[in-house]
C-alpha positions as CSV (number, residue, x, y, z in Angstrom):
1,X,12.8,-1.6,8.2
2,X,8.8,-2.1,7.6
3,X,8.8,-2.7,4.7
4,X,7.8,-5.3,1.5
5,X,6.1,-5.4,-1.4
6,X,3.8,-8.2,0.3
7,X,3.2,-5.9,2.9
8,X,2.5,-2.8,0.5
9,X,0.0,-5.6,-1.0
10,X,-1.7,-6.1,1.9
11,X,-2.5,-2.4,2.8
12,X,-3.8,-2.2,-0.6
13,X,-6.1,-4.8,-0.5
14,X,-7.2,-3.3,2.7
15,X,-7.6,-0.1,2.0
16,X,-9.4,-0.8,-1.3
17,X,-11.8,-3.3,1.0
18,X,-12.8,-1.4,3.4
19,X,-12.0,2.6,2.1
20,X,-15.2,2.5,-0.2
21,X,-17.4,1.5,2.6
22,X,-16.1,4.3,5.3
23,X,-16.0,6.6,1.7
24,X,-19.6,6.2,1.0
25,X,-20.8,7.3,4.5
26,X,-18.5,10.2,5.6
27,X,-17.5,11.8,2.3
28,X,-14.4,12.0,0.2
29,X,-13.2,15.1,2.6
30,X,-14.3,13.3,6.0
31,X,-12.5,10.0,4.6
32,X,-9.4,11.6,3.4
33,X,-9.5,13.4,6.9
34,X,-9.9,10.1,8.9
35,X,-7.0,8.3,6.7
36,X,-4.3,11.5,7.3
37,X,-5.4,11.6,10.8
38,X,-4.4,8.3,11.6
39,X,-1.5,7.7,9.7
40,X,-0.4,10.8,12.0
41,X,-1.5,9.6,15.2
42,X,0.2,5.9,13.8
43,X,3.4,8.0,13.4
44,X,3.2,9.8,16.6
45,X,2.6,5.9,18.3
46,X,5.7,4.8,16.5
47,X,7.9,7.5,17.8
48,X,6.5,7.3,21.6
49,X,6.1,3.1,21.8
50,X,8.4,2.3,19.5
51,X,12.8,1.4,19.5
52,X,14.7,4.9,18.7
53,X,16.6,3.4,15.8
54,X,14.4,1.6,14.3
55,X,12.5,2.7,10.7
56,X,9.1,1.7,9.5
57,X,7.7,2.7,6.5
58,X,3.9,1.7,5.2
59,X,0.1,2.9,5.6
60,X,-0.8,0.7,8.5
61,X,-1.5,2.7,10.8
62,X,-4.3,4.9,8.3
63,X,-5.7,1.2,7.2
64,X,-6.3,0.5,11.3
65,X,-7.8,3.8,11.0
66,X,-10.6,2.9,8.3
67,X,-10.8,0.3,10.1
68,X,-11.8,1.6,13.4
69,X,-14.0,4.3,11.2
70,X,-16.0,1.2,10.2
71,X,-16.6,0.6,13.7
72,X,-17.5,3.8,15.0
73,X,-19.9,4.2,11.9
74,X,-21.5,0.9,12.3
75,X,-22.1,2.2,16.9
76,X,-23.2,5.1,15.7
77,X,-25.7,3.6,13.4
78,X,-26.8,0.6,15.3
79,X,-25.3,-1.8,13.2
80,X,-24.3,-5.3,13.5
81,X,-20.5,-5.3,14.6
82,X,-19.7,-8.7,15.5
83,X,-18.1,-9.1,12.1
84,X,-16.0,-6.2,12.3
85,X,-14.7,-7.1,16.2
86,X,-14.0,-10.7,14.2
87,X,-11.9,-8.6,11.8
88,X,-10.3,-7.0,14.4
89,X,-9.4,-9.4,16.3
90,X,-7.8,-11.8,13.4
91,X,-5.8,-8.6,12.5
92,X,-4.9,-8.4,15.9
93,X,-3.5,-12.1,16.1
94,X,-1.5,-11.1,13.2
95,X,-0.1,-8.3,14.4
96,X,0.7,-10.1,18.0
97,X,1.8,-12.8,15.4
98,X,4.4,-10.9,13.6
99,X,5.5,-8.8,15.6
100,X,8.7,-9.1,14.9
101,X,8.2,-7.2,11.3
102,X,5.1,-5.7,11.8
103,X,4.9,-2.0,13.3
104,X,1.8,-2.8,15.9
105,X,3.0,0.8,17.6
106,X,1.4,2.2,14.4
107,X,-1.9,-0.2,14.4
108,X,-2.3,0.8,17.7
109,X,-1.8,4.4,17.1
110,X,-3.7,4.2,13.8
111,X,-7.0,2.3,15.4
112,X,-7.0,5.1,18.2
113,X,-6.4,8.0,15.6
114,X,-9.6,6.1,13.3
115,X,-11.8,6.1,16.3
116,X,-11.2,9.5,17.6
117,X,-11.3,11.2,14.2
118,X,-14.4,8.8,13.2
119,X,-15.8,9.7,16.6
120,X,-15.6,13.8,16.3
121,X,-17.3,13.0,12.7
122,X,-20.1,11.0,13.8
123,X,-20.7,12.9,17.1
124,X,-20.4,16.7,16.6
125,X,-23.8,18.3,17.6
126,X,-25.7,19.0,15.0
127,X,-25.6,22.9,15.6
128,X,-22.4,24.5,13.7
129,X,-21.4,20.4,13.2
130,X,-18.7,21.9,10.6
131,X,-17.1,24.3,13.4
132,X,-17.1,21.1,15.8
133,X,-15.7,18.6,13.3
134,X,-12.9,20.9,12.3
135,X,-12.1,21.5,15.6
136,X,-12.1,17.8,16.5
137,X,-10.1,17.1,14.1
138,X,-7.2,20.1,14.5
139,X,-6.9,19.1,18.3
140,X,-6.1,15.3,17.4
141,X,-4.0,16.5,14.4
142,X,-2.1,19.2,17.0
143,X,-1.7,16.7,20.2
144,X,-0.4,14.0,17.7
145,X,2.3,17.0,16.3
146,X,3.4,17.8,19.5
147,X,3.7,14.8,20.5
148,X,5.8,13.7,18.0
149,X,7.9,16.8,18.5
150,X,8.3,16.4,22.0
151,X,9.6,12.9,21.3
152,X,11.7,13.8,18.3
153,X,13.3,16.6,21.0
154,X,13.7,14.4,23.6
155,X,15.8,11.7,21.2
156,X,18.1,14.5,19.9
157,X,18.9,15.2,23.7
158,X,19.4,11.7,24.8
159,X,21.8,11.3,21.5
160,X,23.8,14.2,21.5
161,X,24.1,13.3,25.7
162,X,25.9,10.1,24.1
163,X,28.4,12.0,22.3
């Protein structure tokens, strides 16, 4: 099971690191929409790379999320990224590192959820950006349900097919 109080400790730290930065620029809304979007897509990652059996538990996958928002944010506005590719790539090594207790099917799943969330956000055109943001956002909220559903239904088979 993923899951430890150092761990727990170490998505804190994160998120209280790097959440007020991705906070400031997109909003409280935006932000909380990028952090439940890729917690989802983190979960939906999990059940479609990861062993049947096996639990996680944690907020991984929304911290590679902020974490991927940061990166979109800092494209979008030109910025200086080689620090953040730095960052990612020593979390990276981690995760590659401990693999063996760390869920990288939810990094993975997280970072992609972050940048595609991030990425409706920072792109919508600017006429009716609302309408295109929402919308954004319901499509990578719905493919990441169904997806998870599909999976889930596709488990149940293969397990009552054991029995």
């Amino acid at each position: 099971v993923h899951m430890d109080v150092l761990h727990l400790a170490m998505n804190m730290v994160a998120l209280y690191l790097l959440g007020p930065a991705v906070e400031q620029v997109v909003g409280r809304v935006r932000f909380l929409a990028i952090y439940l979007v890729s917690a989802l897509t983190g979960s939906a990652a999990v059940m479609l790379l990861g062993e049947p059996m096996v639990q996680t538990l944690g907020a991984s996958g929304a911290i590679w999320g902020i974490l991927a928002a940061l990166l979109v944010i800092a494209i979008r506005h030109k910025g200086d990224t080689r620090q953040l590719w730095i960052l990612i790539g020593l979390n990276v090594a981690i995760t590659v590192w401990g693999m063996a207790f760390i869920s990288w099917q939810a990094h993975l799943g997280g970072f992609v959820g972050g940048l595609l969330a991030t990425g409706v956000l920072a792109f919508a055109p600017r006429e009716q950006r609302g309408r295109w943001q929402v919308a954004g956002l319901l499509a990578i909220t719905a493919l990441a349900v169904v997806l998870i559903v599909v999976r889930a239904i596709s488990l149940s088979v293969d397990y009552s097919m054991m029995l």
